[in-house]
MIBA-428273 format. One record per residue (C-alpha): x, y, z; residue number from 1; residue in one letter. Coordinates in nm, 3 decimals. Each point is the difference from the previous one (the first is absolute). Layout:
node x->X y->Y z->Z i->NUM aa->A $
...
END
This chain:
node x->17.863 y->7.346 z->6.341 i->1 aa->X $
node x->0.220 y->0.295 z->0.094 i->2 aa->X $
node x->-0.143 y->0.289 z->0.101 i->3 aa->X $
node x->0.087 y->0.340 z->-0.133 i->4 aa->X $
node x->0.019 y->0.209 z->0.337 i->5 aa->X $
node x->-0.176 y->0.324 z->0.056 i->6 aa->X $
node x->-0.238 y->-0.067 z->-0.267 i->7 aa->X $
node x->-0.349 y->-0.020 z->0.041 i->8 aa->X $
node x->-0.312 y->-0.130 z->-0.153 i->9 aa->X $
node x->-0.303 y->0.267 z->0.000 i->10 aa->X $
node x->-0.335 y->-0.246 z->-0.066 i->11 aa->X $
node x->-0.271 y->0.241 z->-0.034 i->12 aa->X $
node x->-0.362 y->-0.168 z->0.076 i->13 aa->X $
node x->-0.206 y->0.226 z->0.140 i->14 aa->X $
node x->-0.252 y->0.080 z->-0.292 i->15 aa->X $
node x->-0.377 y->-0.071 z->0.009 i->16 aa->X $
node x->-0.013 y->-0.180 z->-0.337 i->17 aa->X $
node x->-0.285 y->0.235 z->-0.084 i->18 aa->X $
node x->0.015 y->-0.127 z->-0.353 i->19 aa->X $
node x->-0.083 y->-0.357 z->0.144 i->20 aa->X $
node x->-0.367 y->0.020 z->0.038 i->21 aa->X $
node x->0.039 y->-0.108 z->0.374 i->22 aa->X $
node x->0.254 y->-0.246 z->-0.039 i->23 aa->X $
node x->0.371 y->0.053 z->0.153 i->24 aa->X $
node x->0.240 y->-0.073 z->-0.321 i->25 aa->X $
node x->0.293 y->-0.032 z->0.260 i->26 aa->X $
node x->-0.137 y->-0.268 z->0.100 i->27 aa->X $
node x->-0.171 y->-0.185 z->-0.272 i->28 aa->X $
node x->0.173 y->-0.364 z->-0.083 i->29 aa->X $
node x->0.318 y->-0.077 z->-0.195 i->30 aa->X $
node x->0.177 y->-0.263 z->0.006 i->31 aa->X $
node x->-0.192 y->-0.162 z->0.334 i->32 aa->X $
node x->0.090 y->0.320 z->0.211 i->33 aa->X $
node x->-0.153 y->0.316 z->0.009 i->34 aa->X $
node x->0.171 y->0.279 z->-0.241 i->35 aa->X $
node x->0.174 y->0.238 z->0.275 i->36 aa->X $
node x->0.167 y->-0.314 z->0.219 i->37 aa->X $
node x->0.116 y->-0.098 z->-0.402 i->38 aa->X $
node x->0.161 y->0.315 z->-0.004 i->39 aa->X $
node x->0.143 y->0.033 z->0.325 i->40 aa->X $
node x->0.177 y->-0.368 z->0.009 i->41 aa->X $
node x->0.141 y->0.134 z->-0.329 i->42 aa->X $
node x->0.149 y->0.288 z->0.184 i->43 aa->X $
node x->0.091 y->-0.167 z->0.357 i->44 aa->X $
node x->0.162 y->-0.272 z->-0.267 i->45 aa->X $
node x->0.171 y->0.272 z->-0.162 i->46 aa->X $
node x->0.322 y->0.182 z->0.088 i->47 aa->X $
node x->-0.117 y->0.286 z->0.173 i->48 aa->X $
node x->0.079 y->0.042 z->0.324 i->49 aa->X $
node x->-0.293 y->0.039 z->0.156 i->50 aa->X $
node x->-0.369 y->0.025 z->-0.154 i->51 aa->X $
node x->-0.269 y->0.298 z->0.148 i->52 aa->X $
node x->-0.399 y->-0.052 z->-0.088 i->53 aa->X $
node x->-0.170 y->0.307 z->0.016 i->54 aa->X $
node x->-0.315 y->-0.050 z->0.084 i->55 aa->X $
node x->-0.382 y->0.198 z->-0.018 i->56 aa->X $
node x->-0.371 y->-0.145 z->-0.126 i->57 aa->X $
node x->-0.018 y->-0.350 z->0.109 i->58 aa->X $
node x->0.277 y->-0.016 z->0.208 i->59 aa->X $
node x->-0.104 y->-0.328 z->0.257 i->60 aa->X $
node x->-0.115 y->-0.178 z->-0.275 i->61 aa->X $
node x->0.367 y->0.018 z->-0.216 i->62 aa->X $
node x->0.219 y->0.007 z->0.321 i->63 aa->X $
node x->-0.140 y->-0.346 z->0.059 i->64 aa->X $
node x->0.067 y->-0.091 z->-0.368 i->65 aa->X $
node x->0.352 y->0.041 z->0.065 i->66 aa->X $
node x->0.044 y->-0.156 z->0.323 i->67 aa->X $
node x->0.329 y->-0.151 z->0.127 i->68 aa->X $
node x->0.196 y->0.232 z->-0.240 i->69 aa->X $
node x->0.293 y->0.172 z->0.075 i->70 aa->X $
node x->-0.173 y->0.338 z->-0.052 i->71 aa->X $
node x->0.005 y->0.363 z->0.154 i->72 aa->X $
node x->-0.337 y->0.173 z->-0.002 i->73 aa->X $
node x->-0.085 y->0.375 z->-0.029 i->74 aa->X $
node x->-0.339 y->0.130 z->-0.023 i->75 aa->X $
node x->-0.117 y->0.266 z->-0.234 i->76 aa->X $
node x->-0.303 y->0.139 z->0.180 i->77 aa->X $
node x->0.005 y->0.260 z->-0.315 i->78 aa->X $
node x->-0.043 y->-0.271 z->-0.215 i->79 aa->X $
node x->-0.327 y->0.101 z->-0.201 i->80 aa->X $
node x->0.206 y->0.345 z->-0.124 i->81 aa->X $
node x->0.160 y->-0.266 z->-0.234 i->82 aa->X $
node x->0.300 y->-0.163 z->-0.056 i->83 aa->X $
node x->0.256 y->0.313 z->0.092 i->84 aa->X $
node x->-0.094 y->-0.039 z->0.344 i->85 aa->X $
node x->0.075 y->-0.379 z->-0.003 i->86 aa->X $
node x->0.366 y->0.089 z->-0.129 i->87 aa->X $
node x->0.026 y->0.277 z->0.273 i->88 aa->X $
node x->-0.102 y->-0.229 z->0.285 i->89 aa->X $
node x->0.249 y->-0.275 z->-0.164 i->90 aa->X $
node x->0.299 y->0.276 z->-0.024 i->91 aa->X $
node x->-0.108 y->0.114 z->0.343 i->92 aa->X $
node x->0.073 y->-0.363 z->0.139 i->93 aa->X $
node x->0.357 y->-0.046 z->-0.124 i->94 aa->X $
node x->0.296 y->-0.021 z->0.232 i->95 aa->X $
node x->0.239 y->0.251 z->-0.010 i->96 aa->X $
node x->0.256 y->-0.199 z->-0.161 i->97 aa->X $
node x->-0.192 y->-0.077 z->-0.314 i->98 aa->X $
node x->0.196 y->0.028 z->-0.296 i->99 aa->X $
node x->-0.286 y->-0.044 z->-0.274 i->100 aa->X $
node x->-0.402 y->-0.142 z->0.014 i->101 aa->X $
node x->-0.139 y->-0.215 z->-0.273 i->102 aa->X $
node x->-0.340 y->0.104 z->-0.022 i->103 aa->X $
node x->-0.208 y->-0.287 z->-0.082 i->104 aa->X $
node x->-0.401 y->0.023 z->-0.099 i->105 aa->X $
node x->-0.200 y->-0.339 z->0.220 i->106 aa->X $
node x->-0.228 y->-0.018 z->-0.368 i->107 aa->X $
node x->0.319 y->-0.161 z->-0.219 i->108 aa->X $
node x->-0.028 y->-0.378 z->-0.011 i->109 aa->X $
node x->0.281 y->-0.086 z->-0.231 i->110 aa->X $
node x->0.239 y->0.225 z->0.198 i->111 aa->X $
node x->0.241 y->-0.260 z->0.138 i->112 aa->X $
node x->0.321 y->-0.001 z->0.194 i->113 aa->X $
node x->0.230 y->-0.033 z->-0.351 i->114 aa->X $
node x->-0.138 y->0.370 z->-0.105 i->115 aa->X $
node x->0.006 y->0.146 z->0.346 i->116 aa->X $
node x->0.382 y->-0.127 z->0.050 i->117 aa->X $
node x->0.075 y->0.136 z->-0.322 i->118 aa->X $
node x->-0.080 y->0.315 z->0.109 i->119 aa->X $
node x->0.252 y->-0.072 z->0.314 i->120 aa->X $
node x->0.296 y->-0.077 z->-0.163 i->121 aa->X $
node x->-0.061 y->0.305 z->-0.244 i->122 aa->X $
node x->-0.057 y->0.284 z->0.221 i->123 aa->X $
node x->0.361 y->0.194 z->-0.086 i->124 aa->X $
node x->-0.018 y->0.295 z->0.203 i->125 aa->X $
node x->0.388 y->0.131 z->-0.055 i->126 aa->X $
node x->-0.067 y->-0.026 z->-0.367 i->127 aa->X $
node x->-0.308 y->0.241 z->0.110 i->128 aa->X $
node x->-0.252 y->-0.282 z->-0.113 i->129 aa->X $
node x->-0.215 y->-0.029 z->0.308 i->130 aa->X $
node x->-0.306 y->-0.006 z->-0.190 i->131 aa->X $
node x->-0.016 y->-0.403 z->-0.099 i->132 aa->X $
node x->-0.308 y->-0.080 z->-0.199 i->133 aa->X $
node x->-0.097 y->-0.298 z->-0.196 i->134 aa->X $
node x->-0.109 y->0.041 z->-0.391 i->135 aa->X $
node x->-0.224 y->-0.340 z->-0.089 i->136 aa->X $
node x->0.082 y->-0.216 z->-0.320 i->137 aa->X $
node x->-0.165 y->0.253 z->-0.217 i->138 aa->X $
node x->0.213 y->0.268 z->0.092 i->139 aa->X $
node x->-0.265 y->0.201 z->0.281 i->140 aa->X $
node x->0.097 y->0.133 z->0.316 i->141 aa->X $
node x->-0.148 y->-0.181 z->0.245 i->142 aa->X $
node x->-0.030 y->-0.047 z->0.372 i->143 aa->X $
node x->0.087 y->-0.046 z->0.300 i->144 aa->X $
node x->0.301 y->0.295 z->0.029 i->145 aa->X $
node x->0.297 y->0.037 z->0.208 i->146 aa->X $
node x->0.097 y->0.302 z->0.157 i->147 aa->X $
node x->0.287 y->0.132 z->0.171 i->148 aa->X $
node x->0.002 y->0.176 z->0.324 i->149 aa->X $
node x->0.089 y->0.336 z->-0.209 i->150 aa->X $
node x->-0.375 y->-0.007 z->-0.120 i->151 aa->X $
node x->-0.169 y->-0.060 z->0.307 i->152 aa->X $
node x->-0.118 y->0.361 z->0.095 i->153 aa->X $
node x->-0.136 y->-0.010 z->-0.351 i->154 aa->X $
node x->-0.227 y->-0.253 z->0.042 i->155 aa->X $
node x->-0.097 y->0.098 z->0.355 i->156 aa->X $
node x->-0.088 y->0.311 z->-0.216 i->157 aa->X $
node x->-0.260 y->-0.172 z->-0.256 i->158 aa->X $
node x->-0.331 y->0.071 z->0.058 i->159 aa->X $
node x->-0.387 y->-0.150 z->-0.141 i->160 aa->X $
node x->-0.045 y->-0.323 z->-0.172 i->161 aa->X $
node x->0.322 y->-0.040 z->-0.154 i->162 aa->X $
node x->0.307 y->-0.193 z->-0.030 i->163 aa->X $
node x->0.379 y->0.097 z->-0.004 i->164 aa->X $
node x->-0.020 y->0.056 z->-0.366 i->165 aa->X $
node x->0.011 y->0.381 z->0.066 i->166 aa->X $
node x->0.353 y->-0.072 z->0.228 i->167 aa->X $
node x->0.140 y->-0.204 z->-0.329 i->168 aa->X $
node x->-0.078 y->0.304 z->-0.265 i->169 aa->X $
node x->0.176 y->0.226 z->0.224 i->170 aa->X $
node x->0.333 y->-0.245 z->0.009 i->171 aa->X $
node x->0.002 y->-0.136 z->-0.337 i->172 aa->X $
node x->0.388 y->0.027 z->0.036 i->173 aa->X $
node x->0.012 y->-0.261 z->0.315 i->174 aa->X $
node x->-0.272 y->-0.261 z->-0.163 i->175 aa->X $
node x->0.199 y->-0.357 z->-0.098 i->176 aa->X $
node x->-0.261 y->-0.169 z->-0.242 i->177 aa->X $
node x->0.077 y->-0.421 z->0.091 i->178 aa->X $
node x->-0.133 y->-0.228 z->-0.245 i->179 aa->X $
node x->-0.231 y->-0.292 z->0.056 i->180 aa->X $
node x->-0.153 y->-0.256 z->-0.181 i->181 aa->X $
node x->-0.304 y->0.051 z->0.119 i->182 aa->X $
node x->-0.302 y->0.212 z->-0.074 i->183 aa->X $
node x->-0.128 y->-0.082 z->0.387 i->184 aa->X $
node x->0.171 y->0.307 z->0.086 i->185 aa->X $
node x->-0.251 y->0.194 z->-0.188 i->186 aa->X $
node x->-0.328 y->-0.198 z->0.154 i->187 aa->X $
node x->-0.175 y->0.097 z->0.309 i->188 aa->X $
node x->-0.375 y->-0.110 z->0.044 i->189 aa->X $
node x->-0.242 y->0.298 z->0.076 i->190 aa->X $
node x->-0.372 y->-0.140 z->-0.113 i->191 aa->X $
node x->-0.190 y->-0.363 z->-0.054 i->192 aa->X $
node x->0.041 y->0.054 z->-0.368 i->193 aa->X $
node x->0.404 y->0.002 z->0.071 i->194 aa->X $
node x->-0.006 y->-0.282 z->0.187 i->195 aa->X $
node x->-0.193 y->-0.195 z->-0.241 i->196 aa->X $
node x->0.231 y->0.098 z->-0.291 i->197 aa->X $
node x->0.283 y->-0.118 z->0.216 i->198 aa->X $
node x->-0.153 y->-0.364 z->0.131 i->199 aa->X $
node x->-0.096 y->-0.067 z->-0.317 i->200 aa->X $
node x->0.379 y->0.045 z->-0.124 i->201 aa->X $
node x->0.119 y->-0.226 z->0.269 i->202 aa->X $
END
């Protein structure tokens, strides 16, 4: 696989999974591995140059779940202000040469390396498309998003429990839509009810 240098992978786990009722959805089964190491040998597989897991609530328990990865870890220790704070920390941890972050949620199982590449390939930022997200099957935004470096102080700006969907309505000029096939882009796991739908579809 050849890697795509200065370009990172953001992996933001470092959420409670408050909607769980006590159970940590990052690391719930699929597949015979828990969810977050699914995700993360998806990234480290992908070709990103290197792959940063921000980390918060739980953070022994899913370092250990992704053991023997090549991983970078940064801790969030704002991490119950929501997910802003997770992207902050994430931005924070970049090296100074990074030329875009893919910011990719650890609750996505059927995120795999073919989406996340196809993000890599597409970032364009001469053509002033350094906004690279993927729209599923059905013609939906979806996640995870790429971001070049000309957007970083805007994230570092977001605040509460929110995403980087405020950073994308301000650019709507610099956002390359990629299609997929897939409607996985669209699916992240947040409750037992969730992950019941999705077993059962398996």
């Amino acid at each position: 696989m050849t890697q795509h240098n200065h370009i990172a992978i953001i992996l933001l786990a470092a959420g409670a999974s408050s909607r769980m009722q006590g159970r940590d959805k990052l690391l719930e089964e699929v597949f015979d591995r828990p969810l977050l190491r699914r995700v993360a040998e998806a990234a480290s597989d992908s070709m990103a140059e290197k792959i940063i897991v921000v980390l918060g609530a739980y953070a022994d328990e899913r370092r250990k779940a992704l053991a023997a990865l090549p991983l970078q870890y940064a801790v969030n220790e704002d991490w119950k202000t929501g997910m802003a704070s997770s992207i902050r920390t994430g931005v924070d941890a970049l090296s100074t040469d990074t030329e875009a972050a893919l910011i990719l949620l650890g609750d996505m199982p059927e995120v795999g390396k073919n989406v996340i590449d196809a993000l890599i390939t597409s970032f364009d930022p001469e053509q002033g498309k350094d906004i690279v997200r993927p729209v599923s099957g059905s013609g939906v935004g979806g996640n995870p998003i790429l971001f070049g470096k000309r957007h970083f102080p805007a994230l570092k700006a977001l605040t509460g429990d929110i995403g980087a969907k405020p950073v994308i309505k301000a650019n709507p000029d610099s956002v390359l839509d990629v299609p997929t096939k897939t409607d996985g882009v669209l699916i992240d796991l947040d409750t037992p009810e969730a992950w019941a739908a999705w077993r059962a579809r398996q």
